[in-house]
N, C-alpha and C positions, 0 to 999 in steps of 0.2 A: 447515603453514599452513592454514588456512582462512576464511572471507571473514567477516567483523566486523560491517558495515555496508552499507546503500545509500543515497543519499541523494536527495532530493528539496525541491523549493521550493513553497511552500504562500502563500498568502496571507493566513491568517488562521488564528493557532495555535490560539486554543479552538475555533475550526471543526473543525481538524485533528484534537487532543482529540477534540471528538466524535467525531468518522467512528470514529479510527484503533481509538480505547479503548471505546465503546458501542457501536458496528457493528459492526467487527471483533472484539472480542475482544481486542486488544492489550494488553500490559502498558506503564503509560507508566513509562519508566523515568529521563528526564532532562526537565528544565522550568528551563532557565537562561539566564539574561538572558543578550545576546550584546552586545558594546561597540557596536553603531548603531542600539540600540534594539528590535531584537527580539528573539526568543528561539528558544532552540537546543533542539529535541526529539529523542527517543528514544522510538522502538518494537518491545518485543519480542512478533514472535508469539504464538498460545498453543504450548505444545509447546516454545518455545525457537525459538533457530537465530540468522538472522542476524538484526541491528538493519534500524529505517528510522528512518532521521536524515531530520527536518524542520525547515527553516528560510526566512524571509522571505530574499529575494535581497540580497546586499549589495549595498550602494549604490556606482555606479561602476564595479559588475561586470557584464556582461551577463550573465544567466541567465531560464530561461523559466517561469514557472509552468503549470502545466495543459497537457503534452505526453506520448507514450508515453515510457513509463520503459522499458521491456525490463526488469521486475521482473516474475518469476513467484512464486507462494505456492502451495506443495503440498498437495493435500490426499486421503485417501485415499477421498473421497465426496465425485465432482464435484459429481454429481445435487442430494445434500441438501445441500451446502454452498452450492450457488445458490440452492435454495429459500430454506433459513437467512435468508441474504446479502440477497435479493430482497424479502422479507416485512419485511426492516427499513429498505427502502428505497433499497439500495441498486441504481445503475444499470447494468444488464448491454448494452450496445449489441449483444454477442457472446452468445449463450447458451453450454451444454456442448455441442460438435462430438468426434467421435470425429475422430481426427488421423494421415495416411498415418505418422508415428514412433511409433505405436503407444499413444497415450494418451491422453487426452481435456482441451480447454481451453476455456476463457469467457474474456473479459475486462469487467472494470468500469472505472469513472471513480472518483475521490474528489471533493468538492465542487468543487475545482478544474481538476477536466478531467483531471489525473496519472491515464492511464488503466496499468493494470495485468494480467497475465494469472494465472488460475485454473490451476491444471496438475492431471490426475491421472496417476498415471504407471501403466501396467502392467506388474506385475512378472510 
């Protein structure tokens, strides 16, 4: 087995669109209308690996937009992947910290506040 997807709540999908696919680098890989009016996303990393599924909160369901995810993205150049990341705008509250388990993380926001963590791992 291995893990598919994560999922998250956005408020605003061509917002999301941008971030996910013009900042990141994402492949968007699903854009389907969902039965309350929103619409159902798909994001694959570059490199491949797991999805991040985005979608507006159904209605009637409590769910929270803009909170930590516990979603980390690996990458093998914390350093320049902040720089990267940073110069497009994107917001680091956390810089690159070398870490007592041995490898180094950041964390960002997306427009929504879904803050997220940078891993690099040492091998």
């Amino acid at each position: 087995m291995r893990m598919r997807f994560a999922s998250i709540f956005v408020s605003d999908e061509d917002q999301a669109i941008d971030f996910y696919v013009n900042k990141l680098g994402f492949e968007l890989l699903m854009d389907n209308p969902t039965p309350f009016g929103g619409r159902f996303l798909a994001f694959m990393p570059p490199g491949g690996g797991t999805w991040l599924v985005a979608s507006r909160p159904v209605p009637g369901i409590q769910a929270q937009v803009g909170t930590r995810t516990n979603i980390a993205w690996e990458t093998e150049d914390i350093d320049g992947t902040y720089e990267r990341l940073k110069a497009k705008g994107i917001q680091f509250p956390d810089p690159p910290k070398r870490q007592p388990w041995g490898g180094a993380q950041a964390t960002f926001a997306d427009p929504d506040g879904n803050v997220f963590m940078l891993h690099e791992i040492q091998k």
